[in-house]
C-alpha positions as a printed Julia matrix, in Angstrom:
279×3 Matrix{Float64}:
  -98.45   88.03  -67.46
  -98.01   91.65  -67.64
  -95.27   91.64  -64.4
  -93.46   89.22  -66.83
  -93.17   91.17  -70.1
  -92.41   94.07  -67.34
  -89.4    92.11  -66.34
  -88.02   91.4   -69.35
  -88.45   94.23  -70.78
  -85.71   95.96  -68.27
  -83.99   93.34  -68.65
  -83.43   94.21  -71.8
  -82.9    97.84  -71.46
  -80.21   96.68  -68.79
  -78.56   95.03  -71.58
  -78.98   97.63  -73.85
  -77.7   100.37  -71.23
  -74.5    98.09  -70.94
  -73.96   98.37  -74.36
  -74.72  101.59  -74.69
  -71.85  102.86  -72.17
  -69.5   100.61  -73.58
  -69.78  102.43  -77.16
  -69.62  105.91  -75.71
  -66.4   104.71  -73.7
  -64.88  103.79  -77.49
  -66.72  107.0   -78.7
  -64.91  109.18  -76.42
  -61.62  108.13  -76.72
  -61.91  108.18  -80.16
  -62.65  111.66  -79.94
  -59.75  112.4   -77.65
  -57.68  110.69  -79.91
  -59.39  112.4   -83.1
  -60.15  116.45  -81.9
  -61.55  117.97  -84.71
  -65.07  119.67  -85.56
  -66.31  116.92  -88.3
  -65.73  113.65  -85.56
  -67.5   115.95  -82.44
  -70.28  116.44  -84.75
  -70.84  113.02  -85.67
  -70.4   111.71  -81.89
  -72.95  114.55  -80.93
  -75.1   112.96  -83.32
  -75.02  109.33  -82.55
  -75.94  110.27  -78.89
  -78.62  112.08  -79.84
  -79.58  109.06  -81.7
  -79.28  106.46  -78.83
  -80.97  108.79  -76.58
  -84.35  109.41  -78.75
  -83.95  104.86  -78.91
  -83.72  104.66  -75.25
  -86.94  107.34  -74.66
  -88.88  105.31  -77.74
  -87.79  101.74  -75.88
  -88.99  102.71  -72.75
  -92.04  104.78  -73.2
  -94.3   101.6   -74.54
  -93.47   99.41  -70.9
  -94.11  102.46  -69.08
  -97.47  102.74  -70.77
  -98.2    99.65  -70.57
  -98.0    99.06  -66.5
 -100.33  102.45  -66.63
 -102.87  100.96  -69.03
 -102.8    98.11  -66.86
 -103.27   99.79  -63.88
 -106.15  101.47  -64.86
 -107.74   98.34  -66.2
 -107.3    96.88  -62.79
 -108.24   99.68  -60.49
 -111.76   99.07  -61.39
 -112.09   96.24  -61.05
 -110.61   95.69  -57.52
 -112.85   98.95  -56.68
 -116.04   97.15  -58.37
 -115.54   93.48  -57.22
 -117.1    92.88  -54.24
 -115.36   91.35  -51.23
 -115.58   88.01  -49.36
 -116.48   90.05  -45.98
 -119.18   92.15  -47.81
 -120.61   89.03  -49.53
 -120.99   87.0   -46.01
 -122.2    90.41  -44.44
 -124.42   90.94  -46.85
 -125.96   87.13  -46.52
 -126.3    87.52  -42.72
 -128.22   91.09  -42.79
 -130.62   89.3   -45.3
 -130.65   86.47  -43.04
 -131.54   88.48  -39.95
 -133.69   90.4   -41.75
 -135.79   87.28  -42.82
 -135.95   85.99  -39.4
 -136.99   88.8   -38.02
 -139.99   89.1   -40.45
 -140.94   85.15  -39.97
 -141.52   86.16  -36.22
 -142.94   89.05  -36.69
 -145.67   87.21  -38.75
 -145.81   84.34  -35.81
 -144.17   81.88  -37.7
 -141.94   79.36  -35.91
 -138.73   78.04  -38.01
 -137.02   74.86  -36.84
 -133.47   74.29  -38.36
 -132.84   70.99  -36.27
 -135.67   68.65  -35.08
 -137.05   68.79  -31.08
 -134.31   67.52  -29.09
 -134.68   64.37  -27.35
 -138.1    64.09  -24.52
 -135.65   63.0   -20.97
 -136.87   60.23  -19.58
 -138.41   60.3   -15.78
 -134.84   59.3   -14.42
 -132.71   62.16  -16.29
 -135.71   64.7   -15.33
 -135.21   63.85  -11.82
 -131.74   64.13  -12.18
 -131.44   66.97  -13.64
 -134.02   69.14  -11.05
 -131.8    67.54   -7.73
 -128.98   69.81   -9.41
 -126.26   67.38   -8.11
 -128.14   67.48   -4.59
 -127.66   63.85   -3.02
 -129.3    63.98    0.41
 -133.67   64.91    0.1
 -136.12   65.32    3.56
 -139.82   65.32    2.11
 -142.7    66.1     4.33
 -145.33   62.68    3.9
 -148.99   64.43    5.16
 -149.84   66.16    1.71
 -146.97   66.09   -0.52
 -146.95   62.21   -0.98
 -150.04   61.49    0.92
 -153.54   62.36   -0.08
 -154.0    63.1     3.27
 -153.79   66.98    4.28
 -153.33   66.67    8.61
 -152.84   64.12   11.19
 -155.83   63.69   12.07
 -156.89   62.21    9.08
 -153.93   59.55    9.31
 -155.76   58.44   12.65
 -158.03   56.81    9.95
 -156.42   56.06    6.67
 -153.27   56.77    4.61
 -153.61   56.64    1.01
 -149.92   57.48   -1.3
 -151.12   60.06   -4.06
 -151.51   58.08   -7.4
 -150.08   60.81   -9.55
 -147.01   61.22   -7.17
 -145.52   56.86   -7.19
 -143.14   57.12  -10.27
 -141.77   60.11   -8.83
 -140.9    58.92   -5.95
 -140.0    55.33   -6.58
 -137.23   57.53   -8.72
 -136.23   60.32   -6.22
 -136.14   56.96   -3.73
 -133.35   55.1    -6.26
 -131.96   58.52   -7.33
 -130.59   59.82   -3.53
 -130.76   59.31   -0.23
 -134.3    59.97    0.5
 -135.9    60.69    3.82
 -139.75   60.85    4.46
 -141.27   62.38    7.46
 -144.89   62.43    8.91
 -146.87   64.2    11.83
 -148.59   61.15   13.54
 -150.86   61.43   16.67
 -150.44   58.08   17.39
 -148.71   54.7    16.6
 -151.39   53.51   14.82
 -150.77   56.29   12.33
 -147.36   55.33   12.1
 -148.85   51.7    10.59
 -150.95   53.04    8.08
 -148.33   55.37    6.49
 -145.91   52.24    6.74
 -148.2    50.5     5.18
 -149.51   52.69    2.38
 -145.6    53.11    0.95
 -144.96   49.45    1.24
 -147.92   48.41   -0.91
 -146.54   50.88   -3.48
 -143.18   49.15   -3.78
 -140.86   52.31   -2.04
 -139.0    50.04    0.09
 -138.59   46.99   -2.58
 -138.73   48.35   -5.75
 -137.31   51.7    -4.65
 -135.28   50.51   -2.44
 -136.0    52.98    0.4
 -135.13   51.98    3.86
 -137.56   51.53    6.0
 -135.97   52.8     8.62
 -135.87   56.41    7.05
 -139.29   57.49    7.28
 -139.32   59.09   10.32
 -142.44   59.97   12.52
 -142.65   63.11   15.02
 -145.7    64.5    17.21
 -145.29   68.21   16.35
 -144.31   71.05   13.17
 -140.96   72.02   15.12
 -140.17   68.05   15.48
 -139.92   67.52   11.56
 -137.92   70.98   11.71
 -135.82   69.4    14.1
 -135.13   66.26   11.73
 -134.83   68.26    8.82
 -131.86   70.69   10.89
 -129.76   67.41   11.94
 -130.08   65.42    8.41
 -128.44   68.67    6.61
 -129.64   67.51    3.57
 -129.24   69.36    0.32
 -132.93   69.68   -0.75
 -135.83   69.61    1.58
 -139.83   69.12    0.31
 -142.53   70.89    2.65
 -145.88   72.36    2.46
 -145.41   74.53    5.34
 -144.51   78.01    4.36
 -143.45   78.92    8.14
 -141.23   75.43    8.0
 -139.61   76.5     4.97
 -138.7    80.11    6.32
 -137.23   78.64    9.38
 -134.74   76.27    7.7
 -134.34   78.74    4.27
 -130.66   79.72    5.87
 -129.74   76.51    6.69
 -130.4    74.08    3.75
 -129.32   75.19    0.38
 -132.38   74.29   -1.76
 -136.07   74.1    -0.9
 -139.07   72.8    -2.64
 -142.63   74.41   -1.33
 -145.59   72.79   -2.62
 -147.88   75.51   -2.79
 -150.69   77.14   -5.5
 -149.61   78.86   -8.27
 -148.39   82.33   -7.95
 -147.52   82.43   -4.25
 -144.21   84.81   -4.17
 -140.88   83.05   -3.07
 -139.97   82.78    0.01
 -136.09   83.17   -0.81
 -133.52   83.02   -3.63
 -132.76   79.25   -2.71
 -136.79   78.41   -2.54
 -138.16   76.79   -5.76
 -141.89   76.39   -6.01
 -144.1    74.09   -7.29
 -148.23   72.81   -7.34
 -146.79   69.46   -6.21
 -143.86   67.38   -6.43
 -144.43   65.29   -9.38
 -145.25   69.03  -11.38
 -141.44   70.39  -10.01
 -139.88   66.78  -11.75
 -141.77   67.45  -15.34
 -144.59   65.54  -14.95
 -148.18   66.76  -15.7
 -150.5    67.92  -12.19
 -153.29   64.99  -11.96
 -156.28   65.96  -14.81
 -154.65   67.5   -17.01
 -154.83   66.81  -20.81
């Protein structure tokens, strides 16, 4: 509103200014036409006159852009900014949060996400790996050596929905340290009554049986598979350059064996699921 009344205001004086040269154009020819003391005098006058108008005219807009200037300064000066405002929200923020932790107190803005299911768990652990070799004696079967496989083979209770899942989720070999073909039955035996080759959908034909350590080394070498299971921490060293992720089922706290080892108490523990007797 001001900028207005501003505007017209020169306007105005523009006008007047026009009008103004215009009558001392007539003045002074009139005075070149008239020369004597009493017509200077009164010229003389008259500007003096128009002058003193043109200071009174334009002293009040000049004022008035001052007074308005100084009515606006503080305010801009005074007002505080968008930028300060949101700073000023965050630090209290930040300083809130920091004080909710520092009294142990947990703050949620969005709800849990989502529990994965068994099949996105597994998923998600292979890290895109397609191809897995898992040792049988102790990782999948309760038995520990081959010498107890001359006499039973029992599949690890805790350890079937994992690997009924690893079994549908890639190509899955199992391998065993057998003494003796009767061995060779049992373990047969003890995944078929679990459903791994019909509900899994494993092939038979991929567990695979051999007589000493370097043997399942050996299978492991020429399968090239992209994650390999074993107990063994001397197996796992051996192949540690050669396949790019390992899983060694051994107790808590032993130290890694390389970068590219992951360890775990037992398989179904490494894939999310609880260790047998826990709560």
């Amino acid at each position: 509103m001001g900028d207005s009344i501003a505007e017209e205001l020169v306007q105005l004086l523009r006008g007047f200014s026009t009008s103004l040269t215009l009558k001392l154009s007539h003045l002074i020819a009139f005075f070149l036409r008239y020369k004597n003391a009493s017509s200077a005098g009164a010229i003389a006058g008259f500007a003096i006159a128009l002058l003193c108008t043109w200071k009174y005219l334009k002293t009040p807009s000049r004022q008035r852009n001052k007074a308005n200037d100084k009515r606006d300064a503080p305010s801009s000066s005074n007002a505080p900014s968008a930028d300060s405002i949101a700073e000023g929200t965050s630090t209290a923020i930040s300083k809130s949060l920091t004080q909710a932790v520092q009294r142990g107190v947990v703050i949620r803005d969005s709800p849990p996400p989502t529990q994965l299911t068994l099949s996105q768990m597994v998923r998600r652990q292979l890290q895109g790996g397609r191809k897995m070799t898992c040792q049988l004696v102790g990782v999948i079967l309760e038995e520990t050596s081959s010498e107890e496989l001359k006499k039973h083979a029992v599949v690890r209770p805790a350890v079937v929905d994992v690997l009924l899942e690893v079994a549908r989720s890639c190509d899955l070999y199992l391998i065993a340290r057998v003494l003796d073909d009767e061995s060779e039955a049992l373990v047969l035996a003890a995944l078929d009554a679990i459903g791994v080759f019909t509900v899994g959908g494993l092939n038979p034909n991929k567990v695979l049986f051999c007589s000493t350590e370097a043997g399942r080394t050996s299978f492991v070498r020429q399968l090239e598979p992209d994650w390999h299971v074993d107990m063994s921490s001397e197996t796992i060293s051996q192949l540690a350059r050669f396949i790019r992720h390992q899983l060694h089922i051994a107790p808590a706290g032993r130290a890694p064996i390389a970068t590219n080892v992951f360890g775990a108490e037992s398989l179904e523990s490494y894939f999310g699921l609880p260790a047998a007797g826990s709560v």
